[in-house]
Every structure is written in C-alpha cells, then in structure tokens.
MARBA-3410 file (N, C-alpha, C, O; in Angstrom, 1 decimal):
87
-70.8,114.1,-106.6,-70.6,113.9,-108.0,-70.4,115.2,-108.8,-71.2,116.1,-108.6 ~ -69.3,115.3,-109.7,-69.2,116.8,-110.4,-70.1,116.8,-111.4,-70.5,115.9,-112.2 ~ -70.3,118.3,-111.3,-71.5,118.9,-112.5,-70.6,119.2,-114.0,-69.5,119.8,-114.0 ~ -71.2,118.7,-114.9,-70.6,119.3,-115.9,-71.9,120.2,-117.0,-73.0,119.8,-117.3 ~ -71.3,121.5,-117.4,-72.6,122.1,-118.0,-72.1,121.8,-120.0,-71.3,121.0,-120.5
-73.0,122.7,-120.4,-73.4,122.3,-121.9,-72.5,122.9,-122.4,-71.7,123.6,-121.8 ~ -72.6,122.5,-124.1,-71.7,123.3,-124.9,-72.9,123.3,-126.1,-73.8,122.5,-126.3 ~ -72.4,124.5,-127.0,-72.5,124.7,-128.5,-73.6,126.2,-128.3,-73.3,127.1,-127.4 ~ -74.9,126.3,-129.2,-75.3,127.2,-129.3,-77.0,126.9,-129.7,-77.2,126.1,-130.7 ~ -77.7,127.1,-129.4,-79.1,127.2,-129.9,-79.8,128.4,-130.3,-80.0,129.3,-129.5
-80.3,128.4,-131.7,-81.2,129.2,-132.0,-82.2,129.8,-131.9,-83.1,129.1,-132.5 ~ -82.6,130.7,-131.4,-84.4,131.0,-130.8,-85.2,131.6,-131.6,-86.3,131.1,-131.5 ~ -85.2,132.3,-132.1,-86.0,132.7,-133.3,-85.1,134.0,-134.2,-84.4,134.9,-133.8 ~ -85.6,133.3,-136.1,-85.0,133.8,-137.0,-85.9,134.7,-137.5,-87.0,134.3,-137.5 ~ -85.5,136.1,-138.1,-86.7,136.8,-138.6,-86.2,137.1,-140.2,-85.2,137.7,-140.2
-86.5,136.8,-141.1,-86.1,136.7,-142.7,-86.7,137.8,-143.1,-87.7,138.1,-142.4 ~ -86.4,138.7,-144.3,-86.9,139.7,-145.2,-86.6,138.5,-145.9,-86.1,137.4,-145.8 ~ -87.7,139.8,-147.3,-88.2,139.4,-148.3,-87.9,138.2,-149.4,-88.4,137.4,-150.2 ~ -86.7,138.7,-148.9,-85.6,138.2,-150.0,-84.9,136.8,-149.4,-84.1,136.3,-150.1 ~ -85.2,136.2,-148.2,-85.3,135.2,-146.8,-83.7,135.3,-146.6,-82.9,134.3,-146.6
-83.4,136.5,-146.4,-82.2,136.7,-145.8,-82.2,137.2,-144.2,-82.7,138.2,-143.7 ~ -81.6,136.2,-143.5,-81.6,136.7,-142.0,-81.7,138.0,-141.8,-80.8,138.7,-142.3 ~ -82.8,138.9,-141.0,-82.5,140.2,-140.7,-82.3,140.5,-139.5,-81.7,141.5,-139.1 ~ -82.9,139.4,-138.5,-82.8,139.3,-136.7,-82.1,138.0,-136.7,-82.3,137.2,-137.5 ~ -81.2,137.8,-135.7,-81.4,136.3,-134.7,-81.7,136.8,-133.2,-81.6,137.9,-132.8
-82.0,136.0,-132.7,-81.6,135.8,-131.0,-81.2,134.3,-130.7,-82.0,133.4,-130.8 ~ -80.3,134.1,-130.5,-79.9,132.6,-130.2,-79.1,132.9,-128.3,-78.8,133.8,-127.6 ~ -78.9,131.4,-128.3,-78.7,131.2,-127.3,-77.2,130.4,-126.8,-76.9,129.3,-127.2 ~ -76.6,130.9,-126.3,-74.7,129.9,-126.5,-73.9,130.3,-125.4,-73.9,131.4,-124.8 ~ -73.2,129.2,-125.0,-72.6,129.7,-123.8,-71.2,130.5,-123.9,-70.6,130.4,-124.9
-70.7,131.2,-122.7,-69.6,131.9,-122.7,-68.3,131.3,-123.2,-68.2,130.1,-123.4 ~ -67.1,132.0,-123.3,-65.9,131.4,-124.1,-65.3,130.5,-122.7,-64.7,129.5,-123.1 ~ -65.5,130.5,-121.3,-64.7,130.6,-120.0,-66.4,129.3,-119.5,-66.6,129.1,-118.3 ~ -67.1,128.9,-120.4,-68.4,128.3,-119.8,-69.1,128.6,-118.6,-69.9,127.8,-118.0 ~ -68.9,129.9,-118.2,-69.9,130.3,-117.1,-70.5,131.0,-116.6,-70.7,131.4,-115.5
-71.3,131.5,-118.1,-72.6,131.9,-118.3,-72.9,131.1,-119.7,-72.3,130.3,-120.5 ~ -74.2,132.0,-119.6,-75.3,131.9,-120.7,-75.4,132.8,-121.6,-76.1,133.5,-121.0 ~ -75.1,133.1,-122.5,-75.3,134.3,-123.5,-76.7,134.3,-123.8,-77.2,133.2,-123.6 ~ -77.8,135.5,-124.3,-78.5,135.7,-125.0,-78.0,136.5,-126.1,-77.6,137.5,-125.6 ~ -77.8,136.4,-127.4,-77.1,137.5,-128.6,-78.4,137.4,-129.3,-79.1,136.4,-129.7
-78.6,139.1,-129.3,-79.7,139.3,-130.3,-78.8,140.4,-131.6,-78.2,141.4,-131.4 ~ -79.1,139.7,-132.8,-78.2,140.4,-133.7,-79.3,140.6,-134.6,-80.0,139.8,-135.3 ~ -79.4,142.3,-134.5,-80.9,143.1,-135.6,-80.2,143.5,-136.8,-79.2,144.1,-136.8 ~ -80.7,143.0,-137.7,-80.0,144.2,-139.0,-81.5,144.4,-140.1,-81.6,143.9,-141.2 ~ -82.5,145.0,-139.4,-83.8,145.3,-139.6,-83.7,146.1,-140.8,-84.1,145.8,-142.0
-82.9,147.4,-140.0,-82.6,149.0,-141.0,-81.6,148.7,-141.7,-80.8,147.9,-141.2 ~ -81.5,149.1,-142.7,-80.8,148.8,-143.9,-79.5,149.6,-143.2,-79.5,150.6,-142.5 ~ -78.1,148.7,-143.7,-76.7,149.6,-143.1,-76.7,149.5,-141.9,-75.6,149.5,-141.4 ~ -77.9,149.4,-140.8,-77.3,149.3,-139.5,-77.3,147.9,-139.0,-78.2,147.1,-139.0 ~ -76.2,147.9,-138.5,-75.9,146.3,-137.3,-75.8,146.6,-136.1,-75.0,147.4,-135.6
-76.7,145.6,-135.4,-76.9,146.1,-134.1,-76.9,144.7,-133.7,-77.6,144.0,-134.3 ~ -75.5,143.9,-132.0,-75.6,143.1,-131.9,-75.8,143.1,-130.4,-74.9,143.8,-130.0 ~ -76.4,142.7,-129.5,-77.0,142.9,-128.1,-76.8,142.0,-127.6,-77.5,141.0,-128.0 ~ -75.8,141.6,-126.4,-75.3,140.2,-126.1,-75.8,140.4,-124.2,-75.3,141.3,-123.6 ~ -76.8,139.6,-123.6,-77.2,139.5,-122.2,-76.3,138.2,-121.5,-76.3,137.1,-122.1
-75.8,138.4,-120.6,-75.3,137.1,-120.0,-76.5,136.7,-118.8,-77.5,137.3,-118.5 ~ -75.9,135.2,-118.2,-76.9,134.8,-116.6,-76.3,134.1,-116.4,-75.9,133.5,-117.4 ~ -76.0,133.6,-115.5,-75.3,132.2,-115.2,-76.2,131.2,-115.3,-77.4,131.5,-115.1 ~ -75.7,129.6,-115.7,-76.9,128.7,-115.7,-77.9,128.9,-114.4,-79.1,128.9,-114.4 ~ -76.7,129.0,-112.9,-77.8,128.6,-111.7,-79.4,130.1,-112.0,-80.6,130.0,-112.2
-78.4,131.0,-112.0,-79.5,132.3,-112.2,-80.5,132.0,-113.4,-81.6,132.6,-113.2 ~ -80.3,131.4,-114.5,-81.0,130.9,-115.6,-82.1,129.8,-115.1,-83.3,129.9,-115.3 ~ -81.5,128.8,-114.4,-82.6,127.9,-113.9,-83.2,128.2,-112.9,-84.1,127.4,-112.7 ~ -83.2,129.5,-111.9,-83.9,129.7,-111.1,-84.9,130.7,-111.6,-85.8,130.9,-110.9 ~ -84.9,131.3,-112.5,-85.8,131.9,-113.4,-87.2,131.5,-114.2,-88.3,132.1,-114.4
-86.6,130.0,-114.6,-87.0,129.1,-115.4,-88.0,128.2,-114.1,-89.1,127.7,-114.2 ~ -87.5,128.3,-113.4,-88.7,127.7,-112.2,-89.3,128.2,-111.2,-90.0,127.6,-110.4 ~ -89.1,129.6,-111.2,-90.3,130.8,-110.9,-91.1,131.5,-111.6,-92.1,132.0,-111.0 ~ -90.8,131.7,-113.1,-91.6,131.8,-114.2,-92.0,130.9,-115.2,-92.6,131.2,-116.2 ~ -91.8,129.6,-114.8,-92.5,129.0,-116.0,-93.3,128.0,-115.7,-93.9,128.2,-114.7
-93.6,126.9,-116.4,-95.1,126.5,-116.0,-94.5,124.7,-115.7,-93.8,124.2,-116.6 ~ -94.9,123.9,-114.7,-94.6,123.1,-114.5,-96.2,122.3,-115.7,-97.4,122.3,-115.8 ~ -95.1,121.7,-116.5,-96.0,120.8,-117.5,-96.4,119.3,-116.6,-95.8,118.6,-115.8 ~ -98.3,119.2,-117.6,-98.3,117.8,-116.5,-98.3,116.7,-117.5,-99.0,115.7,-117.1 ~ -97.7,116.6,-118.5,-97.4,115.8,-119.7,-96.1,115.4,-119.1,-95.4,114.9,-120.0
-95.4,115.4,-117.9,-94.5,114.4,-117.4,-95.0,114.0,-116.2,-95.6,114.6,-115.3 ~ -94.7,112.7,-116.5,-95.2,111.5,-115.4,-94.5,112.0,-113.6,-95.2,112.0,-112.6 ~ -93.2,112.2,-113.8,-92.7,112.8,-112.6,-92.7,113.7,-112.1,-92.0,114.0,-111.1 ~ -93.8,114.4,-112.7,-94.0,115.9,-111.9,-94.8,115.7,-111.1,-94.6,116.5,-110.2 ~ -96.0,114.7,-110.9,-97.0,114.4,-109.4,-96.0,114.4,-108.7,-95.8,115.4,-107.9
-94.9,113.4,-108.6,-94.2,113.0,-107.4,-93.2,114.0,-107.3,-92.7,113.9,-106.2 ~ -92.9,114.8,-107.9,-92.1,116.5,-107.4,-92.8,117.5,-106.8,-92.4,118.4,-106.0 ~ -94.3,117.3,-107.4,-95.0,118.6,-106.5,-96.4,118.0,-106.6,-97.2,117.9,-107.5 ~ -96.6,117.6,-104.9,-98.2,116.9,-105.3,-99.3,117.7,-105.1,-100.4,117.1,-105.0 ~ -99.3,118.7,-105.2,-100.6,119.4,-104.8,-100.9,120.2,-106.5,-102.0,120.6,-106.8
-99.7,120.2,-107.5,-100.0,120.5,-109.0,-101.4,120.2,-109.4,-102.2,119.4,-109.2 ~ -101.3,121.0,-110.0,-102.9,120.8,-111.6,-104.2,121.2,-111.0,-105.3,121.2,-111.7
END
C-alpha cells in the first residue's frame, strides 16, 4: 500500500513583545520537494536584526526520534497491546 506524507505548516511556539508583535517563531512545515521536515526558527529579538534558522530531518528520521525520546502515553487504549510490559 503507498505511503503518502503531510502537507501545510504548524506552529510551535510564538514569542510576542510588548507591543504583541511577533518577535520569535519556531514552526514546523515540510520541504518544497516533500522530503523532509523543516524546523524554521525566525528571532527578531534585537531590534534590526533578523535571524532565520531553518533544521531539516526526514519524516523516517523524525519518527524515530519521536520513539526513542518520547514517552509512550497510557491515555490510549492501544498502547497495552503495542507494548505489554508498559506503565
């Protein structure tokens, strides 16, 4: 069965000055060619400077990250029957 991956862009955290004008993002969006993952972190902290920091990973490399560092939640019912020795 073919895999098809995501499209569009998600936001991960906004940081606002005073004035609630964007001063950080870090969001999240995939490549123009769909195969990677962007992280773009765009600072404009210091007054006048723009600084835009773009990380790629491929989804596989993204999802194997995501399930060596992260935490298998037991708020889903099908995680006993994926790993029974959890919790």
């Amino acid at each position: 069965m073919p895999a098809r991956g995501a499209s569009g862009a998600m936001t991960l955290i906004t940081e606002y000055d005073g004035a609630d004008s964007p001063v950080r993002v870090l969001r999240l969006e995939l490549s123009a060619d769909g195969k990677a993952v962007l992280l773009i972190d765009v600072d404009e902290r210091k007054p006048g400077i723009h600084r835009e920091v773009r990380y790629e990973i491929t989804p596989s490399e993204l999802i194997a990250a995501i399930r060596a560092h992260g935490a298998v939640l037991p708020d889903n019912p099908h995680n006993d029957r994926l790993i029974p020795d959890a919790v």
